[in-house]
C-alpha positions in Angstrom: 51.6 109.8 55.5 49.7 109.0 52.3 49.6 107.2 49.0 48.5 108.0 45.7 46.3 105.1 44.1 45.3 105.4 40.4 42.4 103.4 38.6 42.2 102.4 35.2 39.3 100.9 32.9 36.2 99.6 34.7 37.5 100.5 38.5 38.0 104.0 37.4 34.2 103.9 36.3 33.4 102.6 39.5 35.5 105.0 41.8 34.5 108.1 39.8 38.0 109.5 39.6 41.0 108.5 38.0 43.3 108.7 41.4 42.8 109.4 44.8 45.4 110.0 48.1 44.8 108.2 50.6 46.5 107.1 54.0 49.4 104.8 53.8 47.9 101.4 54.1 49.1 98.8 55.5 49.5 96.3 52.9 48.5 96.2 49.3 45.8 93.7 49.7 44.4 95.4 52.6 44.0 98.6 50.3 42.3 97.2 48.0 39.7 95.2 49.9 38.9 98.8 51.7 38.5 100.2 47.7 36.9 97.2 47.2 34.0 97.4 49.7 34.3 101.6 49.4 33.3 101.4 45.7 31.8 98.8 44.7 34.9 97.0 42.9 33.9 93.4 41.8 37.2 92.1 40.1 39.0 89.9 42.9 42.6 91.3 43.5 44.0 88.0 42.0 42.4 89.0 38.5 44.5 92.1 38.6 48.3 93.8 38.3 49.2 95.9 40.5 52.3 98.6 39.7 54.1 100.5 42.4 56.2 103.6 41.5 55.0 102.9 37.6 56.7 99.0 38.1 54.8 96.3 38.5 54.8 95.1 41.7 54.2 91.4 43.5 51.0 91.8 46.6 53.4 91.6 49.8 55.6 94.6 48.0 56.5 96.9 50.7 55.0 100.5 50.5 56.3 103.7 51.0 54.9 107.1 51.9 54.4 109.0 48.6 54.3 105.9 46.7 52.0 105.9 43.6 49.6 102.6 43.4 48.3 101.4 40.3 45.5 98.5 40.4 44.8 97.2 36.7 42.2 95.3 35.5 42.0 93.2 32.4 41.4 94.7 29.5 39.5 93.6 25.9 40.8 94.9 22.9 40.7 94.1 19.1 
């Protein structure tokens, strides 16, 4: 059972790739303190959206095998 999770901006510099597939985790914020410590990711999970299935999605959202997972950063623009 596994997951798709897709970086943008600075934590797609700092994974490398754009997505990966990983084992269905058990919650969101436990999958992204593993990414966290696995590469490097400095932005705390409350400065960032997270999207489920291309929706934004609240933290305790419930996940599904074959879900897609989005973490987004903030973003500058001008």
């Amino acid at each position: 059972m596994s997951v798709t999770v897709l970086y943008f901006a600075s934590l797609r510099d700092a994974a490398g790739v754009d997505r990966e597939q990983l084992p269905l985790p058990e919650s969101l914020d436990a999958l992204y303190a593993e990414l966290a410590v696995r590469h490097g990711f400095s932005l705390p999970a409350a400065k960032l959206r997270v999207a489920v299935d291309g929706a934004f999605a609240r933290w305790d959202s419930p996940l599904r095998e074959g879900c897609e997972i989005a973490f987004i950063p903030p973003v500058s623009g001008g």
